[in-house]
C-alpha positions in Angstrom: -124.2 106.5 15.8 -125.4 104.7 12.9 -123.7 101.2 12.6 -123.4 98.2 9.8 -121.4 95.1 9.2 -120.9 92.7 6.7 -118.2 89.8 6.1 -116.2 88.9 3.5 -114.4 85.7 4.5 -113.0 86.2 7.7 -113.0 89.8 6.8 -115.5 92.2 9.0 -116.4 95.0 7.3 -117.6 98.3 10.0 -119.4 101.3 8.7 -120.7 103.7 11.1 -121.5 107.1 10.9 -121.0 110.0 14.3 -125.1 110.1 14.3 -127.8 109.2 13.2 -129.3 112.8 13.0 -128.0 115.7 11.3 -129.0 118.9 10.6 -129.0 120.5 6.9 -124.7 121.3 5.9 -123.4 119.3 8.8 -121.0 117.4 7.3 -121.2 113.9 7.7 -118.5 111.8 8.8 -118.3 108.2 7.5 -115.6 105.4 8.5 -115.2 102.5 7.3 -112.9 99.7 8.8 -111.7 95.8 7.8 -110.6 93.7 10.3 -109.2 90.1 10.2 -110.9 87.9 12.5 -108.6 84.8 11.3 -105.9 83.3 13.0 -103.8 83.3 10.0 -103.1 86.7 7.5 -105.2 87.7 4.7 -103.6 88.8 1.3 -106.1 91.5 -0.2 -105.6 92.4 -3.9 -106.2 95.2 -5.2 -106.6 96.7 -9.3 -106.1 100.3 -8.6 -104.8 102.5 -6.0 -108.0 102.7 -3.9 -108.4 101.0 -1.1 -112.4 102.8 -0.2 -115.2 104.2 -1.2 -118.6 105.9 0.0 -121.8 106.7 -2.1 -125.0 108.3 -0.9 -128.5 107.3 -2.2 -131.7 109.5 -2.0 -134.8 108.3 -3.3 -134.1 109.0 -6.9 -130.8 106.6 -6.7 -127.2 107.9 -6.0 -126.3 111.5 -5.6 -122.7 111.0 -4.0 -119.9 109.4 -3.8 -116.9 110.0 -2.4 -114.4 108.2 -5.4 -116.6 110.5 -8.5 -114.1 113.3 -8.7 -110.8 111.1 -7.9 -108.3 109.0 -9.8 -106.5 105.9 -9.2 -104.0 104.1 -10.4 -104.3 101.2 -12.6 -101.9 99.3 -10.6 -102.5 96.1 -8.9 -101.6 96.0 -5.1 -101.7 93.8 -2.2 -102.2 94.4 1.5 -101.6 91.7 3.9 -103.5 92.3 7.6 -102.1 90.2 10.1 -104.3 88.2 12.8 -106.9 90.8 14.4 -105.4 93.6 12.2 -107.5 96.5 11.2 -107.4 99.2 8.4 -109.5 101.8 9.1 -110.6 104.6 6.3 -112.7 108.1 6.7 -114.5 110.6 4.4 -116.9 113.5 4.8 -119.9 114.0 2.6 -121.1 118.1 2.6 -124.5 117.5 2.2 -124.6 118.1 -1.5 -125.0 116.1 -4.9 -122.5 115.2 -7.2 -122.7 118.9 -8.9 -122.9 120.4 -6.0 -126.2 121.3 -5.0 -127.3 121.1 -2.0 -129.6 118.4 -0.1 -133.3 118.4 0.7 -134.1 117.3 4.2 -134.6 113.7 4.2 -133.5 110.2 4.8 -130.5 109.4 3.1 -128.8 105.5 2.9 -124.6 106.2 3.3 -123.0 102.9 2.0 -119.2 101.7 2.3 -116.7 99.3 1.1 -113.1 98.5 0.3 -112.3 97.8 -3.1 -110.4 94.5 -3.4 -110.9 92.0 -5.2 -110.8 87.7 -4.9 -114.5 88.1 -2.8 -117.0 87.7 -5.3 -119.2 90.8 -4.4 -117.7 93.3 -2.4 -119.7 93.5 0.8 -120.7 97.1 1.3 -122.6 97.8 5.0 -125.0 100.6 4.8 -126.9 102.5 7.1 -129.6 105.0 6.9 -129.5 108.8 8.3 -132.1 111.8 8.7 -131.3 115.3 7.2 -133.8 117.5 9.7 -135.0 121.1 8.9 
């Protein structure tokens, strides 16, 4: 399992991945969670409808992502997470580029964050992952 974190605040922000390994069109399974490590509740804000996203980079730059064929709308939220309360978020990347193609074998860095705003930078945890032949 390939596992990241990075903090926003008192947010935590987890991405992991089921392995570390994968063999070429195993899908790859990517969560991504934000937890409140305060003692008091945190008001996220939000300028569209999503809450997530998930991009893959190869050496040439970025060849996925999981928001590129989606739309949100332009409509500012909020989410309030209570004291140790978590939101947790999933997605599946095929192995292929944004057109479809498939993957060389390789190493591959999967990167994931939530979308609010009010932190500066989002922080976006990444790890790294090996497409075998």
């Amino acid at each position: 399992m390939g596992v990241s974190y990075a903090r926003a605040g008192t947010l935590y922000i987890t991405l992991a991945t089921e392995k570390e390994i994968y063999f070429p069109g195993e899908p790859v399974r990517m969560y991504l969670a934000k937890t409140n490590f305060s003692l008091l509740p945190v008001t996220l804000r939000y300028p569209t409808t999503q809450r997530y996203d998930f991009s893959i980079t190869g050496p040439g730059g970025e060849i996925w992502r999981w928001s590129a064929d989606r739309l949100f709308n332009p409509v500012i939220e909020q989410v309030i997470l209570g004291p140790g309360q978590h939101r947790l978020y999933a997605a599946e990347w095929p192995q292929t580029t944004h057109s479809g193609e498939r993957i060389s074998p390789g190493v591959y860095r999967v990167t994931g964050w939530n979308t609010f705003s009010g932190f500066g930078l989002y922080p976006a945890p990444s790890v790294l992952i090996r497409i075998i032949s």
